[in-house]
N, C-alpha and C positions, 0 to 999 in steps of 0.2 A: 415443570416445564414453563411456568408463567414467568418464573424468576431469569430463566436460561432468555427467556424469549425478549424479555425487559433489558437485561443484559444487551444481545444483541442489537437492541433495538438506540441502545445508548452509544455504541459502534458507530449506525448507518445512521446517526444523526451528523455525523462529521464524512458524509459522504463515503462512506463506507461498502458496497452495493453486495460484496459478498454475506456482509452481517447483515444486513437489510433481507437479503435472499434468504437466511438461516431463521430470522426472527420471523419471517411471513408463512416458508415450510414450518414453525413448531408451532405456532396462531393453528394454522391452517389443518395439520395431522393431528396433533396431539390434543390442541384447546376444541377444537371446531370451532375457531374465529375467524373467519372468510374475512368479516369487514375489519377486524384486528389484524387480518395478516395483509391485506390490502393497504391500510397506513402505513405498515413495516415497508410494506412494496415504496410506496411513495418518497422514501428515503431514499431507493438506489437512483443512480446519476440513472441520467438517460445518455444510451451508447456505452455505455459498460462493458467488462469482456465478458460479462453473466447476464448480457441483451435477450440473447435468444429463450434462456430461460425464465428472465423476470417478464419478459412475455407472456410467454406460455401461462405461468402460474395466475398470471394477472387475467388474462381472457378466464381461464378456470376459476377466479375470484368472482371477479363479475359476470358469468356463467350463474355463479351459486347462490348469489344477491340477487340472482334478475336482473341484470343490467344488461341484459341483450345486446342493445344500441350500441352501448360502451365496449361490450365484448367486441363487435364487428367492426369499428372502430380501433381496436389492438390487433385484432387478425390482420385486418388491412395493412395495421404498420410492420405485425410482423413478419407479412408477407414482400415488404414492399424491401425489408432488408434482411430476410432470410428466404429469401423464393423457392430455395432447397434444402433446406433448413430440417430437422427430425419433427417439428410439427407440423411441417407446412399443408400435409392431406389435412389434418384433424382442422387448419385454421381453412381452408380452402372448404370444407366442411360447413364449418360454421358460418360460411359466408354464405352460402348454398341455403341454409336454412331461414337467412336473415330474410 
């Protein structure tokens, strides 16, 4: 998985955001690399058609780091352009806790 995840990760260095998404899910499921799949994140554009979900994944990154702040900080945004969105209870949640 590290090799596949490298791979994609050489993809979403040329702005790539779906390989960026694939390299942060295999960090993330198969390494348990939260902070490795969080750089992979950092590759995708921001505004992406895979917005909604490099989202998501990223609040659950920094969720798993402790970054609380930060997390509440992505919920906000991705409430702010997905306000009915498939995660928006779970970020609307998390905002509730902050």
């Amino acid at each position: 998985f590290d090799e596949a995840a490298d791979r994609w990760d050489g993809l979403a260095r040329r702005g790539d955001a779906h390989a960026a998404y694939a390299a942060a899910r295999l960090r993330f499921r198969h390494l348990e690399d939260p902070a490795g799949a969080l750089a992979s994140l950092d590759a995708a554009p921001d505004g992406s058609p895979l917005d909604e979900r490099v989202l998501g994944l990223r609040a659950r990154l920094l969720l798993r780091l402790h970054r609380a702040d930060e997390a509440a900080a992505v919920a906000r945004r991705y409430l702010s352009r997905h306000p009915n969105g498939g995660l928006a209870e779970w970020m609307r949640a998390l905002l509730d806790q902050d």
